[in-house]
PADRENVO-578656 format. One line per field, with one value per residue (C-alpha): residue number from 1; residue in one letter; chain; x, y, z. Coordinates in steps of 0.001 Angstrom, whole numbers, plus 500000, padded with zeros to 6 digits. Layout:
# residues N
resi = (NUM  ...) .
resn = (A  ...) .
chain = (A  ...) .
px = (X  ...) .
py = (Y  ...) .
pz = (Z  ...) .
//
This chain:
# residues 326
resi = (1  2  3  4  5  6  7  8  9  10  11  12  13  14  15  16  17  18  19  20  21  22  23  24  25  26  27  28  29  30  31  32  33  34  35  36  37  38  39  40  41  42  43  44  45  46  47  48  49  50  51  52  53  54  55  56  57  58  59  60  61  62  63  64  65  66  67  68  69  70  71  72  73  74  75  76  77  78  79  80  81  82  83  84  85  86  87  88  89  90  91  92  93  94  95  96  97  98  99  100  101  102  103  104  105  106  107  108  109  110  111  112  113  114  115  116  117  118  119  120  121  122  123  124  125  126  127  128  129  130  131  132  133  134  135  136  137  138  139  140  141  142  143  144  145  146  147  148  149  150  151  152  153  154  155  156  157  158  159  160  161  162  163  164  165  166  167  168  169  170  171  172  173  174  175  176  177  178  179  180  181  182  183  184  185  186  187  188  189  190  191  192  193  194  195  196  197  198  199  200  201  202  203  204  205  206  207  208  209  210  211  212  213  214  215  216  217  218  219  220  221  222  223  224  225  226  227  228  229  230  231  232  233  234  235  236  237  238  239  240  241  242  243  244  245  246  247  248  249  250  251  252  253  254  255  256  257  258  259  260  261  262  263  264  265  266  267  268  269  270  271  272  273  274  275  276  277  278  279  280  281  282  283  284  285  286  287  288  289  290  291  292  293  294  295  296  297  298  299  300  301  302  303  304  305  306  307  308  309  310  311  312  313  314  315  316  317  318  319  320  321  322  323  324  325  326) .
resn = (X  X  X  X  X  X  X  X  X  X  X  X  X  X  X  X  X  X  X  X  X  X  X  X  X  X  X  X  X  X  X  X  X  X  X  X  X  X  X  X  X  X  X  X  X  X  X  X  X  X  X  X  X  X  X  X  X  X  X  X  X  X  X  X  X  X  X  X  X  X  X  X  X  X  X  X  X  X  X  X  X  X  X  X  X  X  X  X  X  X  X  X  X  X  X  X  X  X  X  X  X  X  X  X  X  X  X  X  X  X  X  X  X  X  X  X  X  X  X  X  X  X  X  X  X  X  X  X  X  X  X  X  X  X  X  X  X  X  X  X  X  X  X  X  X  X  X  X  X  X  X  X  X  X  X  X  X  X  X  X  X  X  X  X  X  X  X  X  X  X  X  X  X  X  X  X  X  X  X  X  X  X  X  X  X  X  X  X  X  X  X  X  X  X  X  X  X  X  X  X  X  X  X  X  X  X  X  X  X  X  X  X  X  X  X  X  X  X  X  X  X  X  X  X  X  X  X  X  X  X  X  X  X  X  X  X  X  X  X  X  X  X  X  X  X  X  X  X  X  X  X  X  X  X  X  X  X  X  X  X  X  X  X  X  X  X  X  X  X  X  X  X  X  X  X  X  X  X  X  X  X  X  X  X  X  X  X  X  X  X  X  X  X  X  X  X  X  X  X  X  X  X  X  X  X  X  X  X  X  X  X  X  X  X  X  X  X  X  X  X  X  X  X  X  X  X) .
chain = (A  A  A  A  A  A  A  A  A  A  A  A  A  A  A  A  A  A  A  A  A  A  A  A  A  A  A  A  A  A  A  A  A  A  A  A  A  A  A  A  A  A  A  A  A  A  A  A  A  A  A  A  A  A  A  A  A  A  A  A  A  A  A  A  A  A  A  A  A  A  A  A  A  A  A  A  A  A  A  A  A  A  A  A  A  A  A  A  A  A  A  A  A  A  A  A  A  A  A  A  A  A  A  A  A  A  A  A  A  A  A  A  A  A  A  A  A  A  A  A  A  A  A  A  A  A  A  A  A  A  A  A  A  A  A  A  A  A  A  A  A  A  A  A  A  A  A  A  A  A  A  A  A  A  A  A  A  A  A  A  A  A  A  A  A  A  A  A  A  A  A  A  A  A  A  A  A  A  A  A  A  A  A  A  A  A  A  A  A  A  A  A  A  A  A  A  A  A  A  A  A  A  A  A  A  A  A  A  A  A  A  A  A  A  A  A  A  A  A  A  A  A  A  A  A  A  A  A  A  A  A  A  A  A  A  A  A  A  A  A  A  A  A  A  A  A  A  A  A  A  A  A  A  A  A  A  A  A  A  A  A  A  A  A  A  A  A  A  A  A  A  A  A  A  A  A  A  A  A  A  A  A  A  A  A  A  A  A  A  A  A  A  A  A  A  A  A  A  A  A  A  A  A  A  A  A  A  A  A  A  A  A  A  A  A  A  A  A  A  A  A  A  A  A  A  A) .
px = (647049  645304  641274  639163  638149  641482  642848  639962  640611  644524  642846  641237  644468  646105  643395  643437  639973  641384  644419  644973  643240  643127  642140  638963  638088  634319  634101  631382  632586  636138  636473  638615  638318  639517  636127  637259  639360  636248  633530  635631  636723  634610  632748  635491  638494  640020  639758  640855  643427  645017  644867  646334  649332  649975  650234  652399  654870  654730  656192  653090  652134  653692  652260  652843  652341  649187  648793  648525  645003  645220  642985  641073  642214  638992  637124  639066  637811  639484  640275  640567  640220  642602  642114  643084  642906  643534  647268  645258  642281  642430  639201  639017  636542  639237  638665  641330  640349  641262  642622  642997  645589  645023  647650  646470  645738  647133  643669  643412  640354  638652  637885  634092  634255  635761  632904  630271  628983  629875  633344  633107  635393  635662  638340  636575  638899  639432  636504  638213  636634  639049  639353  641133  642277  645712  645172  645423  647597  646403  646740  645489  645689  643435  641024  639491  635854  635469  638615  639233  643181  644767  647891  649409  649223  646933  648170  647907  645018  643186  639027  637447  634427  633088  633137  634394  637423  640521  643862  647475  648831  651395  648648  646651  646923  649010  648031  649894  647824  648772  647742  648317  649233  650803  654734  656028  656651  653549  651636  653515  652495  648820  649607  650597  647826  645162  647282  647098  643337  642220  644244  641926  639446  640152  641401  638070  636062  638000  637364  633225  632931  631017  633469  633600  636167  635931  632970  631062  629688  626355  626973  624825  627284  626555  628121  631931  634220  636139  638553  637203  633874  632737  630486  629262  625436  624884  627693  626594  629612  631252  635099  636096  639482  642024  644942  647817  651489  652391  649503  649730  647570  645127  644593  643965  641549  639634  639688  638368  635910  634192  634620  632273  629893  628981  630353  632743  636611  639086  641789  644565  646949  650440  651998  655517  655422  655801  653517  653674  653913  650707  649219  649363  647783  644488  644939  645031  642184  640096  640665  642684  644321  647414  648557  651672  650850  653899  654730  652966  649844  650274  649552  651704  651593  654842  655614  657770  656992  658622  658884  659771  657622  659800  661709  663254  662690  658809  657251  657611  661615  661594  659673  662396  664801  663673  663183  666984  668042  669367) .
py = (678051  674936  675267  673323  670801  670240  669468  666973  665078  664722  663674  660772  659748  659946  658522  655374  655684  656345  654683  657290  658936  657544  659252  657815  657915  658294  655769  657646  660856  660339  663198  662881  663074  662351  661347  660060  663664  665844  664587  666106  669375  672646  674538  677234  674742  674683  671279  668140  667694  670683  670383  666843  668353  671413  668850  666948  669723  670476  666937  666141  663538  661181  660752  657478  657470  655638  656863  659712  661427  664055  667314  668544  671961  673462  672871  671318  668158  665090  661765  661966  658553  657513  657190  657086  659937  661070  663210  664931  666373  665171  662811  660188  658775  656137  652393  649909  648555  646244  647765  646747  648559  647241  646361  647747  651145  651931  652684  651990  651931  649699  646574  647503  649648  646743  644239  643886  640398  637501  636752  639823  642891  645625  648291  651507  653450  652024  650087  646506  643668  641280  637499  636580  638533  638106  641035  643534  643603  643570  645436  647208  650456  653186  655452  658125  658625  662594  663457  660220  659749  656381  656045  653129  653919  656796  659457  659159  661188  662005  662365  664364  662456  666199  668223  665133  667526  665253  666333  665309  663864  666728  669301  668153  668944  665868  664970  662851  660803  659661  658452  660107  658761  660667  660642  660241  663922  664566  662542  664319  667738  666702  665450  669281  670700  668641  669314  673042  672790  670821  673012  675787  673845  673079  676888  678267  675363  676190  679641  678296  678641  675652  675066  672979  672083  671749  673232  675632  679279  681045  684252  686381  685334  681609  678876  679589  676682  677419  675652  675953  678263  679030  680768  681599  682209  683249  685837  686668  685976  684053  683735  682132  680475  680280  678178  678265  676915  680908  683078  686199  689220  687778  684581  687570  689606  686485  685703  688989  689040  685985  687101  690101  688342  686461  689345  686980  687749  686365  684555  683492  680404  680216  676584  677701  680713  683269  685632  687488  691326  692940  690813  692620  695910  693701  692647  695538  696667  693728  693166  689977  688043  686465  682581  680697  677011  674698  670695  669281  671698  674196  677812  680999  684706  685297  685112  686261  689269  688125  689023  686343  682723  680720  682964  679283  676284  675362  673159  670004  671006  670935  667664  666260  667262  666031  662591  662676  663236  660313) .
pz = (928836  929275  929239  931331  928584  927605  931726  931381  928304  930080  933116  931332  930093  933895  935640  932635  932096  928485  926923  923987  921532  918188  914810  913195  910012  908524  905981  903952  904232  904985  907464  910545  913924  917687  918720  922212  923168  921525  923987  926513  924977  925332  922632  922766  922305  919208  917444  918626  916432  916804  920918  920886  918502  921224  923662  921532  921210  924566  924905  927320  925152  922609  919263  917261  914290  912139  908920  906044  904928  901996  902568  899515  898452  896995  900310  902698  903227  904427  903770  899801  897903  895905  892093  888451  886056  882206  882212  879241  880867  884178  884166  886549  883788  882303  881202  880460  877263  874523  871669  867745  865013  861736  860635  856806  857543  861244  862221  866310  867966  870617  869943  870005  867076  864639  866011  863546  863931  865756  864502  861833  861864  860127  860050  860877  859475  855899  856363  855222  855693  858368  857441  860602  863507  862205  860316  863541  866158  869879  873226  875994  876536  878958  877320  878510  878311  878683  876002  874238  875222  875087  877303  878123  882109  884166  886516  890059  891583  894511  894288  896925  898224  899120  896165  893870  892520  891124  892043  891607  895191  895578  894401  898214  901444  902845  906704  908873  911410  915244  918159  921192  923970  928287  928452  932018  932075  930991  933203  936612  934659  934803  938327  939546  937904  938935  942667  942344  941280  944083  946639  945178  946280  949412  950232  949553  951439  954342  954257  954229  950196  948236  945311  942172  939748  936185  936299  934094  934857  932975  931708  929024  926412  927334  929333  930247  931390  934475  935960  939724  940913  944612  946101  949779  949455  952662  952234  948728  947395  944406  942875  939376  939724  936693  936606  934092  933840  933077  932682  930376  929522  927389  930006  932790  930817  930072  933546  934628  931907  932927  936557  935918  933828  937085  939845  941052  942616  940020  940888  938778  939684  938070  938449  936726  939677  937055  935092  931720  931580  931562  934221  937367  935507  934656  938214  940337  937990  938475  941755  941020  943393  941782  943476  943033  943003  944148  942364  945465  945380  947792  947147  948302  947553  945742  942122  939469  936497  933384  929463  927773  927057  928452  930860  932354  932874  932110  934343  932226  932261  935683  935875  933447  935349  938582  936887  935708  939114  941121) .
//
């Protein structure tokens, strides 16, 4: 199924009124987003990101790739900032600092603790007296503020700017980025549904209906995307179109839900000419009237009652294979 919201974010890549859809980041928050695809999905969509990947699957669009995020595993937020952190404790709370061993005693501590003066040390472990700096031998090491460690280099960690949790890299959620762009195939898919929408359209204008595409219907539940509504006032009567590549059950019931809400006529447009199992019970119950929608738009009363998913080729196969054709 392909809602309303998510036909018209495609159509805004066919039509080249967008390019792709990029990820953006929020630099204060680090969350991210497809903020170009979400103006045009609906409420009842699932995310952005997850649409765009779908699609991606589907091999209607092409995903390139940008870059990683890391998702916080305490609560789930994204774009974690890279950091250092103790291996003892954890604690992002380290310092590289500057440290002395005398030489005398072994005592190491910062360099700090032996200042007493300007120019004066003292060991504060045996408490000597230092003539010269000879007397301890130098380096830098990291210390931890919260346990006190010294190590000579800090663990890799990732902060979460939400909660501000530390975490090993492998211990996150790791998130690879893309932008998303139509394939060829893709772009003729869009084509045919787009062609068996607007031959909808024109069907029921014949017949003396005023219809609209992409449009939205108002039910008690709220506002419910549709792909086309029409309705004949003076005959007092409406119908909510739904078109699919294959519909199934759950796509019909929907359909006849929303067709009630607003005592329209459903009816349901296959573009692959086939429908699930299940379907024609909701229909003859609903009073359903069940299109096939050819490549070049046309509508016709026959279709096909099939199990499986993918009981051949999908639409996009048969695009591909067109395309291969000589």
């Amino acid at each position: 199924m392909v809602s309303p919201g998510t036909l018209t974010a495609l159509t805004a890549l066919a039509d080249g009124s967008t390019a792709e859809y990029e990820p953006s980041i929020d630099t204060d928050t680090g969350d991210v987003g497809y903020p170009a695809a979400e103006r045009h999905l609906n409420d009842d969509d699932p995310g952005a990101y997850q649409v765009l990947e779908s699609l991606a699957q589907r091999e209607i669009l092409e995903k390139t790739f940008v870059e990683k995020v890391y998702v916080c595993p305490s609560c789930d937020a994204e774009g974690m900032q890279y950091t250092t952190a103790c291996g003892g404790c954890g604690s992002a709370y380290t310092v590289e600092t500057e440290l002395f061993e005398h030489l005398a005693c072994g005592h190491i501590a910062p360099r700090e603790e032996f200042e007493v003066g300007v120019e004066e040390y003292v060991c504060p472990g045996c408490e000597a007296e230092l003539e010269t700096l000879d007397e301890v031998e130098r380096g830098t090491r990291h210390v931890c503020q919260d346990c006190g460690s010294y190590f000579e280099t800090p663990e890799h960690a990732l902060r979460c700017r939400e909660c501000s949790e530390v975490f090993a890299p492998e211990d996150t959620i790791e998130r690879v980025l893309c932008r998303y762009s139509l394939t060829d195939g893709g772009r003729q898919w869009v084509d045919a549904q787009l062609a068996a929408r607007e031959s909808v359209v024109e069907m029921l204008e014949e017949r003396g209906f005023e219809a609209e595409a992409d449009t939205t219907v108002h039910t008690d539940a709220g506002d419910q995307p549709v792909h086309v509504y029409a309705e004949d006032i003076l005959l007092d009567s409406r119908i909510v179109a739904s078109i699919h590549e294959r519909p199934v059950e759950a796509d019909a019931l929907h359909l006849r839900d929303v067709a009630t809400a607003v005592d329209a006529r459903p009816f349901l447009i296959t573009t692959l000419g086939s429908i699930g199992a299940g379907v024609e019970r909701v229909a003859e119950s609903a009073d359903m009237r069940i299109l096939s929608a050819e490549t070049d738009g046309g509508l016709r009363n026959d279709y096909q009652v099939t199990e499986n998913a993918r009981p051949s080729q999908s639409l996009m196969q048969r695009i591909a294979s067109a395309v291969r054709q000589p």
